[in-house]
N, C-alpha and C positions, 0 to 999 in steps of 0.2 A: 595614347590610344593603343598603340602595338601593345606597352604592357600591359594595359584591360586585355587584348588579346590572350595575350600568353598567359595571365592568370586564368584567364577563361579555358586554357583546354581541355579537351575531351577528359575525363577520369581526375582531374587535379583533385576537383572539391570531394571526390567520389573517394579517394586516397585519401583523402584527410580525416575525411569521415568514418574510416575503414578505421586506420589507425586510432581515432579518441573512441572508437567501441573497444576495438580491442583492449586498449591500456583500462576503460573503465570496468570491461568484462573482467581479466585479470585480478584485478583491485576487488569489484566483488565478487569472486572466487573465492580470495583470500578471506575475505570476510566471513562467507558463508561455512567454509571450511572449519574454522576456530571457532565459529557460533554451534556446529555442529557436530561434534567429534566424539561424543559421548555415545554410545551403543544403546542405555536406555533408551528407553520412551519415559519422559518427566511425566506426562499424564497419568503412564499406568502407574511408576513410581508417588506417585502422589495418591492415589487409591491403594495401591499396597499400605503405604507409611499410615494411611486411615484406619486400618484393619487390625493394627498392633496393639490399641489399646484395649478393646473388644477383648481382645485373646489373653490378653497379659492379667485385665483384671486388675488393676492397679489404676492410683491417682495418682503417683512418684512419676519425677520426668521420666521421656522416654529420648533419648537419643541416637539420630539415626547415626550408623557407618555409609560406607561403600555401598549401590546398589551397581550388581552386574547382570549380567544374563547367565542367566545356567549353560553348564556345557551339554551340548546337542540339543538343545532346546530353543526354539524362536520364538513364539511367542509368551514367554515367559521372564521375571526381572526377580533377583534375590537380592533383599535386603537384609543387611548385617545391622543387628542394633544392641543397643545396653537401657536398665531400665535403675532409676535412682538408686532402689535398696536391692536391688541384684546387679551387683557390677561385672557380673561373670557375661562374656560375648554369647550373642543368641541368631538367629537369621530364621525369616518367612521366603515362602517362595509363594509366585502368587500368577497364575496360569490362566490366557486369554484367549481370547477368538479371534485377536488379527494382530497385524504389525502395525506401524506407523500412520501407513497412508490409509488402511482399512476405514470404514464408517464404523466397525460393531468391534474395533482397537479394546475399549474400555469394558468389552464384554468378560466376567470373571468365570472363569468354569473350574478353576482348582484353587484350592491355599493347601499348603505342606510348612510346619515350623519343627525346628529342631524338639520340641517341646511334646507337642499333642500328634508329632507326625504328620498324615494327610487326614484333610478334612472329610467326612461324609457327605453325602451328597444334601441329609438333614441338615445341618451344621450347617452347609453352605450355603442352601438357599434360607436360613435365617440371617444368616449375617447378610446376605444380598437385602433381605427383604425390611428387616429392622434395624437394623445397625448404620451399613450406607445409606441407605434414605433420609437420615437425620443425623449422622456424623456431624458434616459443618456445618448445621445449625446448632448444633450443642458446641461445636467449638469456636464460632464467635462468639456466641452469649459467655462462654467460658473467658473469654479473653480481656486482657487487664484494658480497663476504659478510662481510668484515672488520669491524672497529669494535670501539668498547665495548660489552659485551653488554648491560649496563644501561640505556644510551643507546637500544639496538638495539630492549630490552623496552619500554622508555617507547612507543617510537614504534610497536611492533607493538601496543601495549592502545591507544594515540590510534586505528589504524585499527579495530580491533577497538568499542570504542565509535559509533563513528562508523557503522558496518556495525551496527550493535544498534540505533542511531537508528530504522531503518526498521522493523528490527523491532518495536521498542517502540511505535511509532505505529498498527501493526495493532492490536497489542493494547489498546491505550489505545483507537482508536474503539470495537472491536467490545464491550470492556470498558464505554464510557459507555451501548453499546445495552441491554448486558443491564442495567446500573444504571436505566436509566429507566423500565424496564418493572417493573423488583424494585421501585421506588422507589414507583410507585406503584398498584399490585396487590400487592405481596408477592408476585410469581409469578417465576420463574423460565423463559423460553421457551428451552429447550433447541437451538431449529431456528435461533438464529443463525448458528452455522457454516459450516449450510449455505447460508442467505444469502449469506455469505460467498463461499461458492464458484459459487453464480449468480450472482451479480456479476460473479467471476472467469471464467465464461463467456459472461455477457452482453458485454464487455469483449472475449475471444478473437473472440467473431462479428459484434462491429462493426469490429473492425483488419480480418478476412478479406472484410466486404464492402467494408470504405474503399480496401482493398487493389485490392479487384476493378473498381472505380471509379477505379482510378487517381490516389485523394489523394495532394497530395505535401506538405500545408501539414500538419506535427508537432502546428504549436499548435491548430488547431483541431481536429484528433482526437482530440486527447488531452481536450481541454474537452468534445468531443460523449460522447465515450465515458463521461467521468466522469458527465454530464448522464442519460445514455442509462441507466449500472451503480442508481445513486440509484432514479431512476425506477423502473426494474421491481426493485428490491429493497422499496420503499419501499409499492409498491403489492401484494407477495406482505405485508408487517408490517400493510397495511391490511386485507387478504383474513384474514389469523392473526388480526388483533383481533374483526374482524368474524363470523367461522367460527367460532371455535375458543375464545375469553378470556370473547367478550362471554357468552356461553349457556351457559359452566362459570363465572363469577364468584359466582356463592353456591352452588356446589358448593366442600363441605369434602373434604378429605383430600389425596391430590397428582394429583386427574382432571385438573386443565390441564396439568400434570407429564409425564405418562404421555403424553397426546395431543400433545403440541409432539415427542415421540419420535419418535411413530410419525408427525409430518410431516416429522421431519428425516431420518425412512425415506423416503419417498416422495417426497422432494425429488431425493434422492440417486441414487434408481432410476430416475428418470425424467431425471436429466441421463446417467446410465449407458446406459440404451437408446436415447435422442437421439445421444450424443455419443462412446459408445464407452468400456470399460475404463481406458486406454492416457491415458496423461500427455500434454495437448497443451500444441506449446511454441509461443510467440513470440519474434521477436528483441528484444532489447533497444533502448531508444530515450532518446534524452537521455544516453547512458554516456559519452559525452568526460572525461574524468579532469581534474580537476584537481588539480595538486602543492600540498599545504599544506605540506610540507617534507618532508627527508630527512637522517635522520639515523643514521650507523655504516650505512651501506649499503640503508637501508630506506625504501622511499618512501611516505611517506601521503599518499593523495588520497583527493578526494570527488568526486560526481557530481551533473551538473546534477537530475536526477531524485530523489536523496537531498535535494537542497536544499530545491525542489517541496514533497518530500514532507512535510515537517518543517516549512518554514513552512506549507503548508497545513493542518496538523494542527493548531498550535499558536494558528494564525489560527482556526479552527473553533472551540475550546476556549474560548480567550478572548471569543469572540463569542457563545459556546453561556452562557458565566457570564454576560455581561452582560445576554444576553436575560433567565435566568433570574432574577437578582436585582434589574432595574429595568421589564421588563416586565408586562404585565396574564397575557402567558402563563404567565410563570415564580410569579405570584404564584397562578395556578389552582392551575396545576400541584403547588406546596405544601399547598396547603390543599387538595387532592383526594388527595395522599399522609398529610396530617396524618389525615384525616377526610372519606371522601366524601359522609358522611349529612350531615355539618352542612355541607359543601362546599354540596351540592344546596340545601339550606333557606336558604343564600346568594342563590341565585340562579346558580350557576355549573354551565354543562351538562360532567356526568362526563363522561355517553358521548363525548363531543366534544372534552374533552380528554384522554381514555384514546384516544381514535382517534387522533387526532396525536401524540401519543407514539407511537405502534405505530409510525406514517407516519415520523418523524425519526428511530427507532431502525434501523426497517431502513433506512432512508438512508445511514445511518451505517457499517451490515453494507454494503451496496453499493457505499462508497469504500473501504473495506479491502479487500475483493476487484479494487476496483480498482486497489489499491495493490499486491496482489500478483501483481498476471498481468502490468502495464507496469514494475515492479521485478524480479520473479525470474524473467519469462517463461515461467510454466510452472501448468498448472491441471490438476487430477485431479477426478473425483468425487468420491472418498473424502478430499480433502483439508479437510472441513469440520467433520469428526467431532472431531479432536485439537486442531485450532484453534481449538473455538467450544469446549473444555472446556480451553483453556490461558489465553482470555481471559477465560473464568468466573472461572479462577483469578486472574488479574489481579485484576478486580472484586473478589473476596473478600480480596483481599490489603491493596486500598489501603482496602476499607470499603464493602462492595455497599450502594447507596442513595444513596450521594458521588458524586456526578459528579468533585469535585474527586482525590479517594479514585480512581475507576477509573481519571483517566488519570497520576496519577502509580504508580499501579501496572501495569499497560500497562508505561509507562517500564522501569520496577524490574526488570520479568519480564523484556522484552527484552534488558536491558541484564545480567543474571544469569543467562538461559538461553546467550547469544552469550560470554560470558566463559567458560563451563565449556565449551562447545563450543572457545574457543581455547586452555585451558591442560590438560581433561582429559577423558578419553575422551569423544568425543561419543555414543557408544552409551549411556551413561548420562544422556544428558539430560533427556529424557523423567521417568525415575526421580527425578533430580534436584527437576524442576518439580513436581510431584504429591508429592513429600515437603517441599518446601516448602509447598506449602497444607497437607500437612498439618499441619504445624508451627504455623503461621497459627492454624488451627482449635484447636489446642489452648491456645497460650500467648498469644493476641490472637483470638479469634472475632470480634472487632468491626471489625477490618481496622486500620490505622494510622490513619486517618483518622475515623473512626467513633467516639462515645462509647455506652458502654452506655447504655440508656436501660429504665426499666421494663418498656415494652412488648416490648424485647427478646427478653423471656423467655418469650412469648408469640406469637412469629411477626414476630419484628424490626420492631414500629411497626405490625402491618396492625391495620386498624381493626377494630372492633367489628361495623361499619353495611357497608352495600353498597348498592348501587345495580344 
């Protein structure tokens, strides 16, 4: 009992916790850094490289060089190229209306080529008007279709998996937030979702003021903003604990149930009369493509941001286990799930690790939201409702109360919802996912991962005792 003590003191778990941020910050630092190092913008060089064949006048390949940024010039990117039957070097330069993190980024107001000089203002607003508008529609239909269809299918599910990665990574964190909170309350907080989606907004209105500030440095917005979405989601998980868990925790029946509802109402309306009905978009960041190969005409890449996102996830995961099973935190944190009456008569402060729980789950909702407004550019209000009930299902899938169990279910679901979406109607997917848990619930209630246990049968493991 002394040593429940002593591992119980004041700041131990709080120090430990300090430290697996830090070493995971670091790590994704590193990552972001190497993801990001290139001075371009891939977007606007991807609309330049558009624009080459227009001017060239030619069906001979075009092969791109180097794209740098002009000296004294910001928002602008020159591309060096060679064209089949003129192999002599040539370069466009191709002049916009923002940087990076701008919304009107992909706005074109100059072209200049070694060749015709600068463009006219005629000239420019045809090529804006007729040329980009149907670029890459002519150049997929342009593109070789042929091959073996089997070969074609391998390499359309490699893309297709690899596009489920990110998805499956949402649902794996927001899947461990709800697990740790079930894990040890046996409660259910329903208002992850919408966590999720303040995240996702917390996130859209730090790019519109990094924007407005004129950042131009990728890596460290992308780290502030991650820093920034954590933070205020982590501290609405400490406001829920504190409001809402701690003062219904020996109320029976489902009143923490019913109340995390009606906050995941009020989360919802209040970013609705802030922020408007209407789907706010961002541009995409980190999306340079890279070719993994191509096979019977199909090309599989991935993106610096997919990568990001996947080592970051699986980095957090790994570091979130090691804390669990070798730290003072992760050992509370057990025996506060096992048992919080005998926890306490340890020596081990509940409230104080049911608070931090709350603090690391919504942190957790806070990077998923991050993850989806800097990957899919796009955040609604109402987008927290089906997502915080698709990662529930997650969690019940791999075994709610498993950390190990939520994020290999996370995985599974991404990776099972993104596959019927590519071979069959995607209007039933939806349908799909929610008959899969229900299936779950009938023929495995315990999740994959999960064994029955007596307590089971009784409110899956919740204790007797309370605090």
């Amino acid at each position: 009992m002394n040593g429940m003590r002593r591992s119980g003191a004041p700041g131990g778990h709080r120090r430990a916790i300090r430290k697996f941020a830090a070493v995971w910050f670091v790590a994704l630092s590193a990552i972001v850094l190497l993801a990001s190092c290139s001075r371009s913008d891939v977007e606007q060089v991807r609309l330049c490289q558009s624009i080459i064949p227009a001017l060239e006048n030619t069906d001979s390949t075009v092969t791109f060089g180097a794209a740098t940024v002009p000296e004294n010039e910001t928002y602008a990117v020159r591309i060096a190229y060679t064209t089949g039957d003129d192999p002599d070097p040539h370069w466009i330069i191709c002049r916009f209306t923002g940087g990076r993190l701008s919304s009107q980024r992909l706005g074109l107001i100059g072209v200049e080529t070694d060749r015709a000089g600068k463009l006219s203002d005629v000239k420019l607003h045809i090529l804006r008007r007729f040329w980009l508008g149907s670029f890459q529609l002519r150049h997929q239909e342009s593109a070789a279709s042929g091959g073996d269809f089997s070969s074609r299918i391998g390499a359309y599910t490699l893309q297709q998996t690899i596009n489920a990665s990110v998805v499956g990574c949402v649902y794996a964190l927001l899947a461990i937030a709800y697990t740790l909170v079930f894990g040890i309350l046996s409660r259910i907080n329903l208002a992850f979702g919408d966590l999720t989606m303040l995240g996702g907004f917390t996130t859209l209105a730090g790019v519109q003021l990094a924007a407005s500030m004129g950042a131009t440095s990728i890596a460290l917005v992308l780290l502030a903003l991650l820093v920034l979405s954590a933070i205020a989601t982590a501290a609405w998980g400490s406001a829920t604990e504190r409001l809402v868990f701690r003062p219904l925790r020996q109320a029976r029946g489902q009143s923490a149930l019913i109340v995390t509802i009606g906050l995941a109402i009020a989360i919802r309306e209040l970013i609705r009369l802030q922020h408007g009905a209407g789907e706010r978009w961002l541009q995409p960041v980190l999306s340079d493509t890279i070719v993994l190969l191509t096979q019977a005409g199909f090309t599989v890449t991935i993106t610096p941001f997919q990568i990001l996102i996947v080592s970051a996830t699986v980095l957090l995961y790994v570091g979130h286990t090691r804390l669990a099973e070798r730290r003072s935190f992760g050992f509370r944190w057990r025996a506060c799930a096992q048992d919080r009456f005998m926890a306490a008569l340890c020596g081990v402060d509940v409230n104080r690790v049911v608070a931090t729980t709350f603090v690391v789950a919504g942190a957790y909702a806070g990077l998923a939201g991050w993850t989806i407004a800097m990957n899919y550019g796009s955040v609604s209000f109402y987008m927290g409702a089906v997502l915080g009930f698709k990662a529930l299902t997650a969690a019940v899938i791999g075994g709610i109360g498993s950390v190990s169990g939520a994020f290999i279910g996370g995985l599974a679901l991404g990776l099972a919802e993104t596959m019927w979406s590519a071979f069959l109607p995607a209007d039933y997917r939806d349908v799909f996912v929610f008959a899969l848990l229900a299936a779950t619930l009938i023929f495995r209630p315990n999740g994959l991962l999960n064994k029955p246990t007596p307590e089971s049968a009784t409110g899956v493991g919740e204790s007797k005792h309370s605090n």
